[in-house]
N, C-alpha and C positions, 0 to 999 in steps of 0.2 A: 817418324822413325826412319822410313826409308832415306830422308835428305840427312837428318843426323849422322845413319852410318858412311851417307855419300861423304859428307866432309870430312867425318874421323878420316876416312880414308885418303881421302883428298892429302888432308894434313899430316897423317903418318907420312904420305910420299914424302912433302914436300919437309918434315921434322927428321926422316931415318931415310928417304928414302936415296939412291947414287945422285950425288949432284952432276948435273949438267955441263958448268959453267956458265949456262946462262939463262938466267930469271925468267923471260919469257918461256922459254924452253919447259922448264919444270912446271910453272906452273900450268903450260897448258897438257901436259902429262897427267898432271893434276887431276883439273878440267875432267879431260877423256876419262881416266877412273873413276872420276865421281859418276858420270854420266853413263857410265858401264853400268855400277850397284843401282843407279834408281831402273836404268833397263831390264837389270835381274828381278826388281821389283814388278815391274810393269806386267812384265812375264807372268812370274807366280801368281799375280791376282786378274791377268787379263784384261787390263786396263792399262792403257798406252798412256793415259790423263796422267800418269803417275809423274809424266815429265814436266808437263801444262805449266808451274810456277818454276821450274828449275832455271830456266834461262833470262826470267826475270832478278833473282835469286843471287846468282852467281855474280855478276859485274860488279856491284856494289864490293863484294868481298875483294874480288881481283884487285880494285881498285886501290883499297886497304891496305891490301898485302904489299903490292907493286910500292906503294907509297913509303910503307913502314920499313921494306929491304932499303932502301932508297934515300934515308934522312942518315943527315942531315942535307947530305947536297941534292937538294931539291929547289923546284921555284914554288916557295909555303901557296902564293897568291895563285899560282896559276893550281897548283893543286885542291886547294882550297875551292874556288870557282867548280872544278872538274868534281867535286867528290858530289856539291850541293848537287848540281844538273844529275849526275848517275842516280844519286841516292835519291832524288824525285823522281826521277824517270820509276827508279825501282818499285817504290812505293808505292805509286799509284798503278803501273801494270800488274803488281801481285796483288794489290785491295781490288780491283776489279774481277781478276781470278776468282777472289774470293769468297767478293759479293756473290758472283754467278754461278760458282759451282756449287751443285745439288747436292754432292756425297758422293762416295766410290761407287754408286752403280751407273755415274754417269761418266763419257768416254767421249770424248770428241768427236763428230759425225764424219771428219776427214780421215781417220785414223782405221777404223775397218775397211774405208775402200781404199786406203790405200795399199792396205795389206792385201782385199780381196785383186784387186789387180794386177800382184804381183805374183798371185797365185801359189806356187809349190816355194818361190821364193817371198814368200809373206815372214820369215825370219829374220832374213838379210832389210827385207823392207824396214821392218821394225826397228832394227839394230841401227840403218845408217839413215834413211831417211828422215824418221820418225824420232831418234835421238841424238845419233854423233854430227848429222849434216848439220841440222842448228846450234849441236852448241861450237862446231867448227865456225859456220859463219857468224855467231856472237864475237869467238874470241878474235876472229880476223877484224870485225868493226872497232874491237879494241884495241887493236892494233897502237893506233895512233895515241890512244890516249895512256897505253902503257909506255909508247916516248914520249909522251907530254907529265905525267909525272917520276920518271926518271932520270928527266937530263936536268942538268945544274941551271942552264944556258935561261936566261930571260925569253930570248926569242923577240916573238913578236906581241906587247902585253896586250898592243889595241887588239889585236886579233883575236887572245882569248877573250878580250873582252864581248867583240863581234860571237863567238860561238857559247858564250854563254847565255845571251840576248836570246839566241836562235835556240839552243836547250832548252831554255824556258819557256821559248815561246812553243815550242814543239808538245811539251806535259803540259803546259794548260789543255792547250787544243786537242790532245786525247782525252784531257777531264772531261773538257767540255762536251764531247761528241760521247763519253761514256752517259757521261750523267743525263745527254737528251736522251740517246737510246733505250737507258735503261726505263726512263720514262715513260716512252711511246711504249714498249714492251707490255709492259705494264696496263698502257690506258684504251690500245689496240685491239681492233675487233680481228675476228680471223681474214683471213688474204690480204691484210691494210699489209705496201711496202713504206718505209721510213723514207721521207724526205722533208725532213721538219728541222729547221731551225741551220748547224751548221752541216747538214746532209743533204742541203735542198742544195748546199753550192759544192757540193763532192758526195760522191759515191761510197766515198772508202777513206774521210776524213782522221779517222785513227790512223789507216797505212802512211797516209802523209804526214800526219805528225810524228809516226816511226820512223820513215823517211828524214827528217828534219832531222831528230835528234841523233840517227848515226852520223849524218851531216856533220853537225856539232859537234861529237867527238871527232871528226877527221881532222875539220877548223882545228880543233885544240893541237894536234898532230904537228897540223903545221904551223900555227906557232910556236911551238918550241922548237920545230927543226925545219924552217923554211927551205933549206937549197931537195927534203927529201920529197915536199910537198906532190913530185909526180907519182909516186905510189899511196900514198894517205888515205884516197877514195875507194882502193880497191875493196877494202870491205861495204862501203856504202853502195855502191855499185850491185854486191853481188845481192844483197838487201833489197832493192829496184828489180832485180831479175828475178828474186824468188815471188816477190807480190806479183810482177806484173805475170811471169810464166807459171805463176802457179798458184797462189793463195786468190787472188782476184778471179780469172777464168774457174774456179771451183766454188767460191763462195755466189758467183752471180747464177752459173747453172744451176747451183741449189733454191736459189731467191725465186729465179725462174722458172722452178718447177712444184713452190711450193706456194707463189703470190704472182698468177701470170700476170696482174695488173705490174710488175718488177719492170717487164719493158717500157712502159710510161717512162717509168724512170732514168731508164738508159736512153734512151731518145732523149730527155732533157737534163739530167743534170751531168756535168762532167763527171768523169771515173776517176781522179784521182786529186789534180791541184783544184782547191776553190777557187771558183769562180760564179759566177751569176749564172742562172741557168739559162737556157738559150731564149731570144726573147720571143714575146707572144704568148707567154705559159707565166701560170700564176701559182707559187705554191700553196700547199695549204694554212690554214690560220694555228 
């Protein structure tokens, strides 16, 4: 209900509401409104989770819309390419949502302290951390791909074809790292930390598949608009800084406070790109 009335709203804006002149503009007005009404939610039932599938959610749509303002002068093939890679990506980070989430009485372990640290500003925390900072850096990562299905222009085709390779390869390699985790989860005795299978060669093999696949959207960026290609990354970038300054240093403090055997793991497997673990060390079977 809460994402239903986020969209109506979204879409009043963007069906009645003052146009801009310009597409990007509105619909990331949009965006922010919608992201306001599920924060009104969050609020009222005290569950911050309420955001948790929104920014999954959302791109696919953007994508759509961006697209459908946009026809017929568009590149079909390069949109085409860009809608399949989003709408995987989408799919499979909301079915993992999914699968994992318990019901409303559960809330994300990061989401109280971050509040709690912010103290007497635990509202402000809420409002921009917690909801408008991600969906702002979402719509910056898509930045590129709202020029890439807007402009007429061909560009550069091998190109998109190179950042479609890399999209793809980006959603498997979260399948895969969900589907082992969900696994071990499952088949794990207590203090076991995961480093089995594509976790024994990264830490944080999901980050780096999210990694990849803003990657990919920038790639598409810049094939279509090669001379703009030195701003394209800005979004992917700031993606790299939120894992590395802050989803990673929070997720390992917790690992390590809940699984001290967790340092084993940081001493041998790398924190972010795979690679083999360091040698002399044997994963497990």
């Amino acid at each position: 209900m809460a994402y239903l009335i986020a969209f109506g709203v979204a879409g009043a804006w963007l069906g009645w509401g003052p146009d801009t002149g310009r597409l990007w503009l509105d619909t990331l007005i949009a965006d922010v409104l919608a992201t306001v009404v599920v924060f009104v939610f969050s609020r009222c039932f005290g569950n911050s989770s309420f955001y948790d599938a929104y920014w999954s959610v959302i791109p696919p749509l953007l994508v759509a819309y961006w697209w459908f303002q946009s026809l017929p002068h568009v590149d079909t093939t390069r949109c085409v390419l860009i809608a399949v890679v989003v709408g995987l990506w989408a799919v499979r980070l909301t079915a993992n949502w999914a699968w994992g989430f318990p019901g409303m009485h559960h809330e994300d372990w990061r989401y109280p302290l971050l509040r709690e640290r912010a103290g007497r500003w635990e509202f402000v925390a809420d409002l921009f951390a917690i909801h408008l900072i991600p969906t702002l850096q979402v719509f910056v990562g898509l930045v590129p791909v709202y020029v890439a299905v807007t402009r007429p222009d061909r560009g550069l085709p091998w190109l998109s074809v190179i950042a479609f390779a890399i999209g793809i390869s980006a959603v498997l390699l979260e399948l895969v790292a969900d589907v082992q985790l969900h696994r071990f989860v499952r088949d794990r005795t207590p203090g076991m930390a995961m480093d089995r299978g594509i976790w024994g060669w990264s830490r944080h093999p999901n980050y780096f598949g999210e990694i990849s696949f803003w990657f990919a959207c920038a790639l598409f960026g810049v094939a279509a608009a090669p001379a703009q290609a030195w701003w394209m990354f800005f979004g992917v970038l700031a993606i790299v800084a939120m894992f590395l300054g802050a989803s990673i240093p929070m997720m390992e403090e917790r690992s390590l406070q809940r699984r001290p055997e967790y340092q084993d793991v940081i001493d041998r497997v790398p924190r972010l790109v795979p690679r083999p673990p360091r040698p002399g060390h044997h994963l497990r079977s």
